[in-house]
C-alpha positions in Angstrom: 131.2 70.5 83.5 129.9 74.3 82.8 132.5 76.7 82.1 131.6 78.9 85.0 130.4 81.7 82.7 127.5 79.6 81.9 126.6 78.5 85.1 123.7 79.7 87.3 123.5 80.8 90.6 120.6 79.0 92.6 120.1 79.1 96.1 120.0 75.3 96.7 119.3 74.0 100.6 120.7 70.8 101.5 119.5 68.4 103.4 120.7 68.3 106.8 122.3 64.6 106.3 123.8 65.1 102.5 124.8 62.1 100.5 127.7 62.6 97.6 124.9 63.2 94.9 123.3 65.8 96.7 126.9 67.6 97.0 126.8 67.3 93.5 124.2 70.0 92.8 126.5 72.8 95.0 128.9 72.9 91.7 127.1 74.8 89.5 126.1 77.5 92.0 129.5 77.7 93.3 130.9 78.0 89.8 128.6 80.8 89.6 129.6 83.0 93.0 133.1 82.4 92.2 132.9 83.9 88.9 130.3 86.7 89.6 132.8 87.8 92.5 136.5 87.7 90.8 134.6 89.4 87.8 133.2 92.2 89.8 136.8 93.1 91.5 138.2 92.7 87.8 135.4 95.0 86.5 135.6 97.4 89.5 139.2 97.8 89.2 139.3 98.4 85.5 136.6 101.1 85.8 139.1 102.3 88.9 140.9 105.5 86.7 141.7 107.0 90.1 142.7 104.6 92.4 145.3 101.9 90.9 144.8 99.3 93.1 142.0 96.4 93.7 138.4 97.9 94.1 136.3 96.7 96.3 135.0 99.5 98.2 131.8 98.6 98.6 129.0 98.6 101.4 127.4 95.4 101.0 124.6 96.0 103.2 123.5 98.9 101.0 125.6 97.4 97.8 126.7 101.1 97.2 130.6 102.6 97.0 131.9 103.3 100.0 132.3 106.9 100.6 135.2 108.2 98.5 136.1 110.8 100.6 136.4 109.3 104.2 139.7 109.1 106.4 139.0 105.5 106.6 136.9 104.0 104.0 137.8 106.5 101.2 140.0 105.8 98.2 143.0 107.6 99.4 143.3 104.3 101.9 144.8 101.2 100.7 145.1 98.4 102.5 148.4 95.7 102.4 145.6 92.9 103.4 143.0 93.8 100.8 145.5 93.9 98.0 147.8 90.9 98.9 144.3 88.4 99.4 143.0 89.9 95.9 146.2 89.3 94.0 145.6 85.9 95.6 142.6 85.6 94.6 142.9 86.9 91.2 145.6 84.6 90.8 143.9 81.4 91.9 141.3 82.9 89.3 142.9 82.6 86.4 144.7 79.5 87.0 140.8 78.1 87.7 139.6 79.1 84.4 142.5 77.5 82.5 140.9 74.0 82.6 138.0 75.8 80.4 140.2 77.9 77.5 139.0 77.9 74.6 135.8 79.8 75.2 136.3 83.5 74.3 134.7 84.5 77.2 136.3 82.6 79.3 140.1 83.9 77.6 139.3 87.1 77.9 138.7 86.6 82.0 141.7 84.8 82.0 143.6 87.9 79.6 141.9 90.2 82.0 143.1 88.4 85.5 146.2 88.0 83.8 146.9 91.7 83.0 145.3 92.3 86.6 147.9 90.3 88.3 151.0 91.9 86.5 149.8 95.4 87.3 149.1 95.0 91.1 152.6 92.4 91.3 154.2 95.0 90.4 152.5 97.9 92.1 153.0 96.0 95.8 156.8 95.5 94.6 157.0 99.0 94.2 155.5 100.0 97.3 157.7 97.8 99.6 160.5 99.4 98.2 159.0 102.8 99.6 159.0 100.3 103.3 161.6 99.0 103.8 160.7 95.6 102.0 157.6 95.9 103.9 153.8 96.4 103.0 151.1 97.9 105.8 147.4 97.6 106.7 147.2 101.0 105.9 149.1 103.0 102.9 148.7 105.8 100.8 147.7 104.9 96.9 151.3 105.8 96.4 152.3 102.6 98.8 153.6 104.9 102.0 152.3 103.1 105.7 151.0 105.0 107.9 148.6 105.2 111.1 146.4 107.2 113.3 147.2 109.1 116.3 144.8 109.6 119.3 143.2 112.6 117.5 142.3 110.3 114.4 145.5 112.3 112.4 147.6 109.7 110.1 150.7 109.8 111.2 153.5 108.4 108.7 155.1 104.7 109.7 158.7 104.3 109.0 159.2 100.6 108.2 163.2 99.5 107.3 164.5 96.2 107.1 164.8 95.6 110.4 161.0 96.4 111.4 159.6 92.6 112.0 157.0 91.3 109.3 153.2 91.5 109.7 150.1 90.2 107.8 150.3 92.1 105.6 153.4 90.9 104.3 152.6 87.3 104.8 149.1 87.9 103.0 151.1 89.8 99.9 153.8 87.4 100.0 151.8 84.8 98.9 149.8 86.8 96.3 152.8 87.9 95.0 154.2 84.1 94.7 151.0 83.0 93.1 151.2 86.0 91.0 154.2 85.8 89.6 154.2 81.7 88.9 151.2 82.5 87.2 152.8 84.8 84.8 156.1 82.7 84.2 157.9 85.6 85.4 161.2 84.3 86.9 162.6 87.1 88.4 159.4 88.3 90.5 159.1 84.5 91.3 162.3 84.8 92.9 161.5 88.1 94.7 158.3 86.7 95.9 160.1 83.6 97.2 162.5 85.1 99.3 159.5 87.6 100.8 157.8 84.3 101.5 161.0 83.0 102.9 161.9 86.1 105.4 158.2 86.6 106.4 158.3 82.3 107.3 161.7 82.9 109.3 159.9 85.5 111.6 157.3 83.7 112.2 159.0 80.6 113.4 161.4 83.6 115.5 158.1 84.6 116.7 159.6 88.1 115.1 156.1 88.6 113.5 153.8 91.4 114.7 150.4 91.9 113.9 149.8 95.1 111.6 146.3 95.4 112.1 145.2 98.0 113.9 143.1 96.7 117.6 140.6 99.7 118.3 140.3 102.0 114.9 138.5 98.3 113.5 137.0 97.2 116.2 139.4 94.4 117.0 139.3 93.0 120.3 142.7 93.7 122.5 142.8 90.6 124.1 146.4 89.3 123.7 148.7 91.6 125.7 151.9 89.8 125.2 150.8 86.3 124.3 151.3 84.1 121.5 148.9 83.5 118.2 148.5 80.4 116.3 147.2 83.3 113.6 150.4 83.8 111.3 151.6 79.9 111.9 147.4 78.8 110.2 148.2 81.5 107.2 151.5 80.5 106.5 150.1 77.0 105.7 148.6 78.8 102.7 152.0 79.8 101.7 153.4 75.9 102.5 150.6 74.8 99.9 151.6 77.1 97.0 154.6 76.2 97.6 154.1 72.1 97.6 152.6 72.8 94.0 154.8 75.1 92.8 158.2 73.8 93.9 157.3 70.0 95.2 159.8 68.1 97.6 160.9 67.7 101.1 161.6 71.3 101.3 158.3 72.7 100.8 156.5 69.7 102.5 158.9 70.2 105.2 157.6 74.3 105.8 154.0 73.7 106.4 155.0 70.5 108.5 156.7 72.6 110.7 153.8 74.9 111.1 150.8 72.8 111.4 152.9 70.9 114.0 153.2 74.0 116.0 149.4 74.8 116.0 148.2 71.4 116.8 151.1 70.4 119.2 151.6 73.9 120.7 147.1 75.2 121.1 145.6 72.5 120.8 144.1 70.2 123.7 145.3 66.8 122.5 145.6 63.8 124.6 144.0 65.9 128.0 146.9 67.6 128.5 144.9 70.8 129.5 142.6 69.1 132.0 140.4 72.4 132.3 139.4 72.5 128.3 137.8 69.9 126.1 139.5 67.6 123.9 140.7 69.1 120.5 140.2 73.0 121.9 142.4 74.9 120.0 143.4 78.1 121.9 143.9 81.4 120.3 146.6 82.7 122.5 149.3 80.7 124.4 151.5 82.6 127.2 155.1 82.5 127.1 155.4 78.7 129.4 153.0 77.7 126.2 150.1 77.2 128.2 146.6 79.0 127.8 146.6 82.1 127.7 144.2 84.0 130.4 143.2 87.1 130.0 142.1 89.6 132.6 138.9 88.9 132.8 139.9 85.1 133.5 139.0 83.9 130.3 140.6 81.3 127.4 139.7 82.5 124.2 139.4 80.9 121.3 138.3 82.1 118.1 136.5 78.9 115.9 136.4 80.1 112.8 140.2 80.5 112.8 140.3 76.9 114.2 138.0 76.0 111.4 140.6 77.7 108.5 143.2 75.7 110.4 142.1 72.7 109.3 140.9 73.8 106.2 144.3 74.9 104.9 146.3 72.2 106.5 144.0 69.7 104.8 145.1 72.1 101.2 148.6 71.9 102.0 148.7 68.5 102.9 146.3 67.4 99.9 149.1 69.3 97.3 151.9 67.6 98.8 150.2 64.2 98.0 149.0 65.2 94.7 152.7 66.8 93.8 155.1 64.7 95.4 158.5 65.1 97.3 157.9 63.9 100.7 160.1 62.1 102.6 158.6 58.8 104.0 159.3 60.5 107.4 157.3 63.7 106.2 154.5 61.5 104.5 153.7 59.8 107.8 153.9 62.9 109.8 151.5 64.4 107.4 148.9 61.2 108.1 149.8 61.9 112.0 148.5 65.6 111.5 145.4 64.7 108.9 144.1 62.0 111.6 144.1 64.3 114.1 141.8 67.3 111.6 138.2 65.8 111.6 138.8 66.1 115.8 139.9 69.7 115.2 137.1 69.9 113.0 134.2 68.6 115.0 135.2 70.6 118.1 135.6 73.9 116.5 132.0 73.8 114.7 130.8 72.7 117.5 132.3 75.8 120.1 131.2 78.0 117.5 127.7 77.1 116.0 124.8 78.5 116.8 121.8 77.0 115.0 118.9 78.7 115.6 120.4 81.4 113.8 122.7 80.1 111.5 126.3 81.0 112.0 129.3 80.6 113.3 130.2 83.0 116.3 133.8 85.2 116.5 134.8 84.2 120.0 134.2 81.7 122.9 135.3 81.4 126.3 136.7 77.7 126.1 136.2 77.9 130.6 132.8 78.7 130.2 131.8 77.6 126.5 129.9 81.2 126.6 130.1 83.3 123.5 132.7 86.4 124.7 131.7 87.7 121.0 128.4 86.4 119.6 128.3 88.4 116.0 128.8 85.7 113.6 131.3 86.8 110.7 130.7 85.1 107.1 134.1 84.1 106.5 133.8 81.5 108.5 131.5 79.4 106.4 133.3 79.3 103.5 136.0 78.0 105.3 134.3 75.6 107.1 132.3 74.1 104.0 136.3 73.6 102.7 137.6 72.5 105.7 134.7 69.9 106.1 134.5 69.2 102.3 138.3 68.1 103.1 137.7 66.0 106.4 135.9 63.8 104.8 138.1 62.8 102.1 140.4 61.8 104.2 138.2 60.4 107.5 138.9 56.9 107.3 135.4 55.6 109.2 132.0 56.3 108.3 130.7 58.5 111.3 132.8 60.8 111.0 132.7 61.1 107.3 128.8 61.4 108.0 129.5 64.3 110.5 131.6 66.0 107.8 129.4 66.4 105.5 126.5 67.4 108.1 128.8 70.4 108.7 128.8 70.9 105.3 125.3 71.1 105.1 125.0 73.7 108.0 127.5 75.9 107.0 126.3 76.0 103.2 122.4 76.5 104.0 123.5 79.6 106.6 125.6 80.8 104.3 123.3 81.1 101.7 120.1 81.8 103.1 121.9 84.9 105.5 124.6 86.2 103.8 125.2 86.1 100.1 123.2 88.9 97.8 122.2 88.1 94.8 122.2 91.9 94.1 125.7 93.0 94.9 127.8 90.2 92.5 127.0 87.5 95.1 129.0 88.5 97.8 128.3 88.1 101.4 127.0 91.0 103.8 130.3 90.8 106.2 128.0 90.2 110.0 125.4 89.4 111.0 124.4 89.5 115.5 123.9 87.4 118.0 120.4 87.3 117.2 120.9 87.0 113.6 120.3 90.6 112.2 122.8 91.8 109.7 125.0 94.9 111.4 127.0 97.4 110.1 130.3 96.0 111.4 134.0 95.8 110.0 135.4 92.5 110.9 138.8 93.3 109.8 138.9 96.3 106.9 135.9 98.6 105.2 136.7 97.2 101.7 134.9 93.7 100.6 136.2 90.4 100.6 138.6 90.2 97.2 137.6 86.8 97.0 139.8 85.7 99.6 137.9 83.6 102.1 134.7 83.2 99.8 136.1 82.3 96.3 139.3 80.8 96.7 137.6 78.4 100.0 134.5 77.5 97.1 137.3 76.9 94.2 138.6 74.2 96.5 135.1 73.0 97.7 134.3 72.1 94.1 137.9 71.0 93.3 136.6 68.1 96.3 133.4 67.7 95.5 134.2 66.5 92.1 137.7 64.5 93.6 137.8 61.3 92.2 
């Protein structure tokens, strides 16, 4: 195989029914948008004398810097998401080129990702000390949360031990945990453990509260007090770092418990939510555990987050096999919940896709199968090319297999003919409309994906593609 600083990025189209050989050909072009993207943060952030943190403040409709000195997009905002998902990232990054040492390109990435992740471990360590053990959606560069007021004012957040955990801790959590296992560092590994550990225990308390903020991003307020299936599908992310890193019925035994929640607590198996199709999976559930309607009567379900569902259950499940430790109790639980994924799978893709525009829209109404949000994010491709690449290793008939890999096909060809630039290092303009035209829209922070959903979904793609 290339080391991925030779390959070549080519826009390649598959056909619409793919056979293995064909998936063959996506590995060198993958190799290449993975690379071209983790180098560009690493790159950005080096060149970054003023703002010591991940940098990707970048428009990439225009492929310019976003402005430096706005309230919101500017450098004096940080965001807990952006920087826990790039330490991720970065990471995963290094631990990707490792196979391929030996190349002096390729160690000095991996001295450069390295270094990278030791600075910003350290720099989110410091900053939930000034929270309370917490990190926030928004913070100063010095790490302090804060908010807006009505006015559009910041307004400082205090955060103690008590306050509950959000995404932002779950998302640094992990980074941090991947960070520090990367770097043999024994004593941060323990930190980030216990982070990963407290942020788990309020999930499963259903403690956990959302950090991002609903109108200042355009987030849609449709939850009141219902429950998400949101921290439960990202915490399977932390189970599968975990299966590698520590292996036995412990860690198999955490994302067990969380997968089992989202597919026996929002999704439709077995009929037993007669008004929604088979395999639904419901963003919000009310407080009895059914549906959740809003107040405009509708049941909403979001399918790219379905999609990542299955994508990183399929991860999690996938390390625990590879690494060992399962009980025989676990290990047939785990082939209970991976015969039920290509349903999940197929269901999803098809709520959400819209092909005669290519892409996968943000929100259905599962009582109407009409499109409550019809813009058509481009996270949702990557994940589905993974969490389709990962279906069909494990469907056990042929159909289905075939389906998989159709899905694939029509996630990879939209994702590449709409979304990813060439001209800004290969990343992918954020939306896209109903009718397909590219919009200046904020699906969940200004800054660019730090590899998160695009690179670290592709670096498992290939890891599958090439499966034995």
């Amino acid at each position: 195989m290339l080391t991925p600083i030779d390959a070549r990025y080519r826009p390649i189209v598959l056909p619409d029914r793919p056979m293995g050989d064909a998936l063959l050909a996506l590995v060198e072009p993958y190799q290449a948008i993975i690379f071209t993207q983790l180098r560009a943060v690493l790159d950005r952030t080096e060149r970054s004398e003023f703002y010591p943190w991940i940098d990707t403040k970048i428009d990439l409709i225009t492929g310019k810097d976003l402005p430096a000195d706005h309230p919101l997009l500017g450098r004096d905002v940080v965001s807990g998401w952006v920087q826990g998902r790039g330490l991720e990232s970065i990471a995963r990054f290094a631990t990707w080129l490792a196979p391929f040492a030996g190349d002096a390109a390729v160690d000095r990435c991996i001295e450069r990702s390295r270094a990278l992740a030791a600075d910003l471990l350290a720099r989110l360590g410091q900053a939930r000390q000034r929270n309370g053990g917490h990190l926030h959606f928004f913070m100063t560069p010095a790490g302090d949360a804060f908010g807006f007021d009505a006015g559009g004012d910041r307004v400082p957040l205090a955060l103690d031990a008590a306050s509950p955990h959000g995404y932002s801790d779950l998302f640094s959590a992990k980074g941090m945990l991947a960070a520090a296992h990367l770097l043999r560092d024994a004593a941060a590994y323990d930190e980030a453990r216990n982070f990963c550990l407290a942020v788990n225990d309020d999930v499963v308390a259903r403690r956990f509260r959302s950090d991002q903020p609903q109108p200042e991003l355009g987030a849609r307020a449709w939850i009141g007090d219902a429950h998400s299936h949101g921290p439960y599908m990202i915490s399977l992310g932390t189970a599968a770092l975990f299966a590698e890193f520590e292996p036995g019925p412990d860690a198999a035994g955490l994302g067990l418990a969380m997968a089992q929640h989202v597919l026996h607590g929002h999704v439709n198996v077995g009929g037993r939510w007669p008004r929604l199709w088979e395999h639904d999976l419901v963003e919000f559930v009310d407080g009895a555990g059914e549906p959740y309607v809003d107040d405009a009567g509708r049941i909403i379900s979001d399918p790219g987050h379905s999609l990542e569902y299955v994508g990183l259950f399929l991860k999690y499940s996938r390390a625990v096999r590879r690494c060992g430790g399962a009980t025989a109790a676990q290990a047939a639980a785990l082939a209970d919940l991976e015969a039920a994924m290509p349903g999940v799978l197929r269901r999803a893709f098809a709520n959400g896709w819209r092909p005669a525009v290519g892409g996968i829209c943000k929100a259905v109404d599962l009582l109407t199968r009409d499109a409550v949000d019809d813009t058509m994010p481009w996270w949702s491709l990557p994940e589905t090319i993974r969490a389709a690449l990962a279906a069909w290793r494990v469907a056990e008939d042929e159909p289905t297999r075939r389906a998989c890999l159709e899905m694939v096909a029509s996630a990879h060809n939209a994702f590449v003919t709409h979304y990813v630039r060439p001209e800004t290092h290969l990343m992918a303009v954020k939306v896209r409309d109903g009718r397909g035209e590219v919009v200046d829209q904020m699906p969940a922070y200004p800054d660019a994906d730090p590899g998160y959903h695009t690179a670290l979904s592709l670096i498992d793609a290939v890891e599958l593609i090439v499966a034995g």
